[in-house]
C-alpha positions as CSV (number, residue, x, y, z in Angstrom):
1,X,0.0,0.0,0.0
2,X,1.1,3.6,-0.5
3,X,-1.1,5.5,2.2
4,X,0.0,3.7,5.3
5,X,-2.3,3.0,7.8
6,X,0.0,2.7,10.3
7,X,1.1,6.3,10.2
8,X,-2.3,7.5,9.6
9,X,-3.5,5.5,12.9
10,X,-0.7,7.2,14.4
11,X,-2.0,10.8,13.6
12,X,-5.6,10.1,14.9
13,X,-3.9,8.4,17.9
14,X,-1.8,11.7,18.6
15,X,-5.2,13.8,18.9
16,X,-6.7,14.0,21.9
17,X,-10.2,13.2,20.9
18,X,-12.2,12.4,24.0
19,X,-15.8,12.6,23.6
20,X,-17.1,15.0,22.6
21,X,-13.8,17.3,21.7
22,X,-12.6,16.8,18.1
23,X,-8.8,17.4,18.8
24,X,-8.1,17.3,15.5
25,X,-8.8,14.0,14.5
26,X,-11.0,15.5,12.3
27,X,-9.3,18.3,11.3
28,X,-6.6,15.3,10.1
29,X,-8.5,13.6,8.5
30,X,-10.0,16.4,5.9
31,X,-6.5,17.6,5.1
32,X,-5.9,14.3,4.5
33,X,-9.3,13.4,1.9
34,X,-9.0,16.7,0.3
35,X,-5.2,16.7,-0.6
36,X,-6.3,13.0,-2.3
37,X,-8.8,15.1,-4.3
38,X,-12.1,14.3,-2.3
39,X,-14.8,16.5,-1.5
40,X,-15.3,17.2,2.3
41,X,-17.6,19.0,5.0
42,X,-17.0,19.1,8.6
43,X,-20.3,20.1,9.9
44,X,-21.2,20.7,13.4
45,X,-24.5,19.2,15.2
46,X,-26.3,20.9,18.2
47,X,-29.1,20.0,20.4
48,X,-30.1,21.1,23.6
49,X,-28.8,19.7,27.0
50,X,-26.0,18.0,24.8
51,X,-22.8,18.7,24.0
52,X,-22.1,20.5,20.0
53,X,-20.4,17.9,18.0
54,X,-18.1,17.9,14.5
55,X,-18.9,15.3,11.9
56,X,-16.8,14.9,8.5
57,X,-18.2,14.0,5.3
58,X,-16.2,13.2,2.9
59,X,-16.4,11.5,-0.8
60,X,-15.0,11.1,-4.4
61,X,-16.4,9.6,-7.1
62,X,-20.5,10.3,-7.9
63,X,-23.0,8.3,-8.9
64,X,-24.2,4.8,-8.1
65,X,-23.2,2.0,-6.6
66,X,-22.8,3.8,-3.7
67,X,-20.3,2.4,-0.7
68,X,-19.6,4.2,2.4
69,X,-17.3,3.6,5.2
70,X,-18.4,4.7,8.7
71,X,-16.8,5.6,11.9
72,X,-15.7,7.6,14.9
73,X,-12.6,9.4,16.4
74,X,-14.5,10.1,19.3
75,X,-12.6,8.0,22.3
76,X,-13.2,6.9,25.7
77,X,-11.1,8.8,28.5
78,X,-7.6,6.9,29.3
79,X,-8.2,7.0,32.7
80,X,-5.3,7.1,35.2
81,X,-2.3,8.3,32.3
82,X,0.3,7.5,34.6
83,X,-0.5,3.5,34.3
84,X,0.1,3.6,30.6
85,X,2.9,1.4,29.5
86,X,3.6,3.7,26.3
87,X,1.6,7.5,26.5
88,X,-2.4,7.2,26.1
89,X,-2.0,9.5,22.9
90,X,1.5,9.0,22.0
91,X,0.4,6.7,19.1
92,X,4.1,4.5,20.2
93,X,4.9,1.7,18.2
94,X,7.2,-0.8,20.1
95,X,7.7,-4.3,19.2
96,X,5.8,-4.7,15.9
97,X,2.4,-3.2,18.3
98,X,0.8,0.3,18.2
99,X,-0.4,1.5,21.1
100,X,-2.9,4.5,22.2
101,X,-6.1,5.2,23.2
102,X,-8.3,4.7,20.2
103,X,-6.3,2.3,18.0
104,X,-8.8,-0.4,17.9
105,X,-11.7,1.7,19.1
106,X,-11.9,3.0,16.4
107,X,-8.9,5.0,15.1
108,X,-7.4,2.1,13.9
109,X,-10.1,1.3,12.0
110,X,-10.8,4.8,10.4
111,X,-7.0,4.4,9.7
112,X,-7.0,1.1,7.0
113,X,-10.4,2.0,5.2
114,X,-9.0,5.8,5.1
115,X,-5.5,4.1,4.0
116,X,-7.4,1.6,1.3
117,X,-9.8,4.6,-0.1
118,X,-7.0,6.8,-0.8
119,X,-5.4,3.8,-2.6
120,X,-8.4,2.6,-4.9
121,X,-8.8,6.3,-5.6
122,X,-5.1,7.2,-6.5
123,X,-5.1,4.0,-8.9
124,X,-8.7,4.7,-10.5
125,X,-7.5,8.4,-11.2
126,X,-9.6,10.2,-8.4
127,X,-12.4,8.3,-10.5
128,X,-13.8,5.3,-9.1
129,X,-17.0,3.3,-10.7
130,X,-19.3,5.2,-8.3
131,X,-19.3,6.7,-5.5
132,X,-16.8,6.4,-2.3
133,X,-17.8,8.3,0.9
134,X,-17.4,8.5,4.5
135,X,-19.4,9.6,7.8
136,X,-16.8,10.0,10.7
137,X,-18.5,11.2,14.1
138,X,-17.2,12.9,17.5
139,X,-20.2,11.1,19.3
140,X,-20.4,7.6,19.2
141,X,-18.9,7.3,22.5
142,X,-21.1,9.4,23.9
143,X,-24.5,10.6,24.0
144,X,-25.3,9.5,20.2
145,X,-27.3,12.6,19.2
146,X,-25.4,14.9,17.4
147,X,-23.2,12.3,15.3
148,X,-24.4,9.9,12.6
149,X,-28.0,10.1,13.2
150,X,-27.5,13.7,12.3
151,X,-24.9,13.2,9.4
152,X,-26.8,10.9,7.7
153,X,-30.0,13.0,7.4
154,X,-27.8,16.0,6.5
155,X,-26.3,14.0,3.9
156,X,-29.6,12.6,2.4
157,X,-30.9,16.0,2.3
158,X,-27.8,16.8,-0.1
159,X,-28.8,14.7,-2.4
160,X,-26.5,11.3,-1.3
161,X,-28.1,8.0,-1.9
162,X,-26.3,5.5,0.1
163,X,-26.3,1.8,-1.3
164,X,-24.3,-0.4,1.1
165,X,-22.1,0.4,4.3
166,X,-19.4,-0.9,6.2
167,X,-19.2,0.4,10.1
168,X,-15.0,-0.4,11.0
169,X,-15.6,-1.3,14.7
170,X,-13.4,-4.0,16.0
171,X,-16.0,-6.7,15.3
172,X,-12.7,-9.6,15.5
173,X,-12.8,-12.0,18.1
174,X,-9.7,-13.7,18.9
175,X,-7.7,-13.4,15.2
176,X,-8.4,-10.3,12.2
177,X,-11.0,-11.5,9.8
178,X,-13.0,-14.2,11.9
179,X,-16.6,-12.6,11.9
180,X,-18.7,-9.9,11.0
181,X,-21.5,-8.2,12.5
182,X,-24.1,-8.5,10.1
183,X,-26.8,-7.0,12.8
184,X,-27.0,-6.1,16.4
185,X,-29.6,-6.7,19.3
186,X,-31.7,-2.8,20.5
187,X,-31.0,-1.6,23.4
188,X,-33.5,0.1,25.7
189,X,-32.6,1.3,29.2
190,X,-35.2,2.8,31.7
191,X,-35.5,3.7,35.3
192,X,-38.4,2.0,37.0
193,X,-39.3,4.1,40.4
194,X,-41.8,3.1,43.1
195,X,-43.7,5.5,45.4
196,X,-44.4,4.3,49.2
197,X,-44.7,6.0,52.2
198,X,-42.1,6.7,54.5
199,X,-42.3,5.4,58.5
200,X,-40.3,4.2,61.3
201,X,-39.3,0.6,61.1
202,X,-40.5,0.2,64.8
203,X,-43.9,0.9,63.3
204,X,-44.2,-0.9,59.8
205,X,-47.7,-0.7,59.5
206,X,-48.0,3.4,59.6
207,X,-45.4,2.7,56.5
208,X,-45.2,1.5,53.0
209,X,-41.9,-0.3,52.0
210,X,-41.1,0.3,48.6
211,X,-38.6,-2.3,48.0
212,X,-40.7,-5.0,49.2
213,X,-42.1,-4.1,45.3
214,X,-39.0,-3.5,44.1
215,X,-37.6,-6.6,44.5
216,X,-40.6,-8.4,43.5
217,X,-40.7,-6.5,40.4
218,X,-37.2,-7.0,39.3
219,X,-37.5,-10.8,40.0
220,X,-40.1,-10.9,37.8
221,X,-38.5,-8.7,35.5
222,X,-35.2,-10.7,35.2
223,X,-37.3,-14.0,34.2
224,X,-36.7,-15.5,30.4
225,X,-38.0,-12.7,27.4
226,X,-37.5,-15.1,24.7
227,X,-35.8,-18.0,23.7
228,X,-33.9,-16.1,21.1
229,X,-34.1,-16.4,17.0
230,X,-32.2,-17.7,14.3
231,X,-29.8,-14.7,13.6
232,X,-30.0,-13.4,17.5
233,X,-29.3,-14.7,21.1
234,X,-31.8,-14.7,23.7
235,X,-32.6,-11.0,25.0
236,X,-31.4,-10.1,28.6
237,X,-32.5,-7.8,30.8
238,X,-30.0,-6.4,33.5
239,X,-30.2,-4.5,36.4
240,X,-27.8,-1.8,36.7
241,X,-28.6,0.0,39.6
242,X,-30.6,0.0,42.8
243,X,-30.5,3.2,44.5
244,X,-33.2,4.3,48.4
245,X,-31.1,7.1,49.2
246,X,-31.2,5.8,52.7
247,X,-28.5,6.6,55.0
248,X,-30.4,5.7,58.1
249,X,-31.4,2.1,60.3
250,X,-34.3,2.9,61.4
251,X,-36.2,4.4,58.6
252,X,-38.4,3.0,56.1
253,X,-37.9,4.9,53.0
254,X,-40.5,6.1,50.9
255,X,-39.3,5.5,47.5
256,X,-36.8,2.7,45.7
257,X,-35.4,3.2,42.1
258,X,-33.5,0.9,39.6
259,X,-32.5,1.7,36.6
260,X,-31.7,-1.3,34.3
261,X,-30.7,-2.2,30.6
262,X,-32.3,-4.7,28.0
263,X,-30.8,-5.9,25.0
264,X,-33.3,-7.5,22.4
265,X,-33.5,-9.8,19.4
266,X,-36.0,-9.6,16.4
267,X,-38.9,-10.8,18.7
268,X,-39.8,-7.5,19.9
269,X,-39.6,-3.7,19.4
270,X,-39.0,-0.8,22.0
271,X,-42.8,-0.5,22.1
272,X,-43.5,-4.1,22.6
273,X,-41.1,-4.6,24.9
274,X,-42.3,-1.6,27.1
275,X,-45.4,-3.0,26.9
276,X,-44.5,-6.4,28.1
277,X,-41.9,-4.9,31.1
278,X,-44.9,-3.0,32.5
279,X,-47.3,-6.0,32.4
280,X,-44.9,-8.1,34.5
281,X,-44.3,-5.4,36.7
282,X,-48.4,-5.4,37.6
283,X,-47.9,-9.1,38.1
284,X,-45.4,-8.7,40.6
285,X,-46.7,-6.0,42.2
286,X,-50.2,-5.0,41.2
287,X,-50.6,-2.6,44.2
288,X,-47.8,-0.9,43.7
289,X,-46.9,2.8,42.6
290,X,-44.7,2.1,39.7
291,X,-43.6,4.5,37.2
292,X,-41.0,3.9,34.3
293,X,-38.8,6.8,32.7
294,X,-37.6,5.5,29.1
295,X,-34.3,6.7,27.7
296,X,-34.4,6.9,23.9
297,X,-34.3,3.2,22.7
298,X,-32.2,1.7,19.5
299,X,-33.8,-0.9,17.5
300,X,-32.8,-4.6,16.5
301,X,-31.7,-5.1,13.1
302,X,-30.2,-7.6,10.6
303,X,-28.5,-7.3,7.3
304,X,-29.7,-11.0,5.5
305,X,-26.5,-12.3,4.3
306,X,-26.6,-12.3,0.5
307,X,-24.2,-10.8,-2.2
308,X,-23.1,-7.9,0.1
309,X,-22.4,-10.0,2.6
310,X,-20.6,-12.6,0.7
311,X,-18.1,-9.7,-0.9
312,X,-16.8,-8.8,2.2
313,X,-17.0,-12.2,3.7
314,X,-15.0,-13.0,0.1
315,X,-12.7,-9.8,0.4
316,X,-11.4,-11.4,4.3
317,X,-10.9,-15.2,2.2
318,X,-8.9,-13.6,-0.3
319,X,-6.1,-11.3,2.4
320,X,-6.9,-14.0,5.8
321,X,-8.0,-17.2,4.1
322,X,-10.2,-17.6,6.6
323,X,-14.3,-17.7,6.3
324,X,-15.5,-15.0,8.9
325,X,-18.6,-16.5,11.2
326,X,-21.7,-14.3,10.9
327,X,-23.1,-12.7,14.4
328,X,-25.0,-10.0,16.1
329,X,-23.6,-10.5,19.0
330,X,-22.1,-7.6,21.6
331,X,-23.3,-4.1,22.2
332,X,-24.5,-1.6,19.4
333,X,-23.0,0.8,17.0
334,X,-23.7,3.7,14.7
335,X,-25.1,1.0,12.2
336,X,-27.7,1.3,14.4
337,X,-28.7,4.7,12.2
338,X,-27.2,3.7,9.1
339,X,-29.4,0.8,9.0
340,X,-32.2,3.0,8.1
341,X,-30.8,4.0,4.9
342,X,-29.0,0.9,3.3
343,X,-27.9,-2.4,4.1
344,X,-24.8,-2.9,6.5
345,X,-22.3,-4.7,8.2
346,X,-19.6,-3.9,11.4
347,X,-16.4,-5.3,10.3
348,X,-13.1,-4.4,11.8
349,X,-10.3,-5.1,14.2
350,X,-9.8,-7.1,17.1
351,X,-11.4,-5.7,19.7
352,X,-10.1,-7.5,23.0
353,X,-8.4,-4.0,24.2
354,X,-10.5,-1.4,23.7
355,X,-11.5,1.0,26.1
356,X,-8.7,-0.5,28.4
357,X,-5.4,0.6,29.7
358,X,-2.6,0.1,27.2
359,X,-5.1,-0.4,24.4
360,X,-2.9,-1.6,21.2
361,X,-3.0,-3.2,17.8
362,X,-0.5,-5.0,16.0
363,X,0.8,-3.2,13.2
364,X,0.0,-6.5,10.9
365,X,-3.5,-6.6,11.9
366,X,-3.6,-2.8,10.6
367,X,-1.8,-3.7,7.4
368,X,-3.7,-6.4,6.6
369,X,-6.9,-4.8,7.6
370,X,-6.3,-2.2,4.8
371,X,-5.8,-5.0,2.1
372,X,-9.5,-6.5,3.7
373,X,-10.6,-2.9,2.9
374,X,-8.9,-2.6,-0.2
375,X,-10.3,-5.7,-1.5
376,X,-13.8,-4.8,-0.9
377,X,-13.7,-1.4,-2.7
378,X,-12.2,-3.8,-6.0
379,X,-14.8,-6.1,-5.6
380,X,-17.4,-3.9,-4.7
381,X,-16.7,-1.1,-8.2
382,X,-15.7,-4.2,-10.4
């Protein structure tokens, strides 16, 4: 390859991107597109009791088919600096390993398809069979309002007709190339509160115990949803918090919260499963005062495997060898928004460091990663 991705990774790594500042990440990356002759926007998304958020756009090429490459520099924070083997941002390479936060989540990954672009472009003469584009976000790891969701609408309302996607999480398991994400479970998270009545614990009976619901109510709540489907697992629902606000012995309080987390397959929808959570909660507890707060749910979805699929899954035979298993497994993504405008898969790194100290990426994994990506955007305009 000519555009390394290593060095590229390196530059992203270097900016200090934690959600939601840019830190020139993206700043990078459109000096980088442009010079290569693309067209790009950095566009900036507000809403309010969020943080503002930069986006890049960037394409070359017009016309159909229509492949985009999606992503985020956004990062996680790298917690305590001082426990880093090799500088959180440094973007070190020791050993035949890059480390830094972000290079598997998902600088990395921006890195290679950014690195196998800029390739297939340069060879076709800045004019590929189509179109080649990308939507890079500054929110993923965070709130998820002011990123894709936004980016995509802008970018419809432009004119851009999208025909297939590829989202460059770390999707890898153990070795580069052994699955792809070809859909992922919704997530809905809420915070179920019950009213009682405050009172001595002496003197039970001039009191209402809230949690005696509570706990009822999450028992019941924690029992089987499903038995799963033939793409998905079975959906879970987790508890994530319990919270009285009781400091005292002898007090009975007079309201108990939990807020909790359920991820879902095909078998229901935010609504449904809403629907169902409150039923069971009037089974446990049918004299209760329940009320449930929603936080803004994400859908299941699945890309059917088909001739999409089968190019990437071909692309990762032809670099790897290897025949990548097909899951929608794990927690969600952006495809989560690009689903509602063309088919898509997450495929990317290995993802067993991210978000941790000393997060790191072998240099091959990048390298070959770009070939993957490279392969894809020959079969894909052949």
């Amino acid at each position: 390859m000519q555009a390394d991705p290593v060095a590229i990774a390196q530059s992203l790594i270097r900016c200090r991107s934690v959600t939601p500042a840019e830190g020139g990440a993206l700043r990078f990356l459109e000096r980088l597109f442009k010079d290569a002759g693309f067209e790009a926007h950095r566009v900036t998304f507000d809403a309010p009791g969020t943080p503002s958020v930069e986006n890049l756009f960037a394409k070359i090429g017009s016309g159909a088919p229509h492949l985009a490459f999606a992503g985020h520099t956004d990062v996680v924070p790298p917690g305590e600096e001082a426990r880093w083997k090799h500088g959180a941002f440094s973007g070190d390479v020791k050993d035949g390993v890059l480390y830094g936060r972000g290079a598997v989540d998902m600088k990395g990954g921006i890195a290679a398809f950014a690195g196998a672009a800029l390739d297939y472009a340069k060879a076709n003469k800045g004019k590929p069979k189509g179109t080649i584009s990308f939507l890079i976000t500054g929110d993923e790891e965070g709130p998820g309002v002011n990123g894709t969701v936004k980016l995509l609408a802008w970018a419809k309302e432009r004119g851009e007709v999208f025909d297939h996607c590829i989202v460059g999480e770390p999707t890898s398991v153990t070795t580069l190339g052994d699955t792809i994400k070809i859909g992922r479970r919704g997530s809905l998270s809420g915070t179920l509160t019950i009213a009682g009545k405050a009172g001595h614990v002496a003197y039970p009976h001039h009191a209402d115990n809230p949690i005696r619901a509570l706990i009822a109510i999450l028992n019941k709540l924690q029992e089987p949803l499903d038995d799963g489907s033939w793409h998905f697992d079975r959906s879970n629902f987790e508890v994530v918090s319990v919270d009285v606000g009781n400091a005292a012995f002898n007090v009975i309080p007079g309201e108990a919260k939990a807020k909790f987390n359920v991820r879902f397959n095909d078998k229901h929808t935010p609504q449904s499963l809403k629907e169902l959570i409150k039923l069971r909660a009037r089974e446990a507890a049918p004299t209760a005062q329940v009320k449930f707060d929603w936080e803004p749910a994400s859908d299941s979805f699945i890309t059917q495997p088909g001739p999409f699929v089968d190019l990437i899954a071909g692309a990762i035979a032809d670099v790897t060898g290897k025949k990548p298993a097909l899951t929608t497994g794990g927690g969600t993504s952006d495809a989560r928004f690009v689903k509602d405008y063309c088919p898509v898969v997450d495929f990317g790194l290995v993802g067993q460091t991210m978000h941790q100290i000393d997060e790191h990426v072998p240099v091959a994994d990048l390298q070959q990663l770009a070939k993957i990506y490279g392969r894809v955007l020959e079969r894909y305009f052949s």
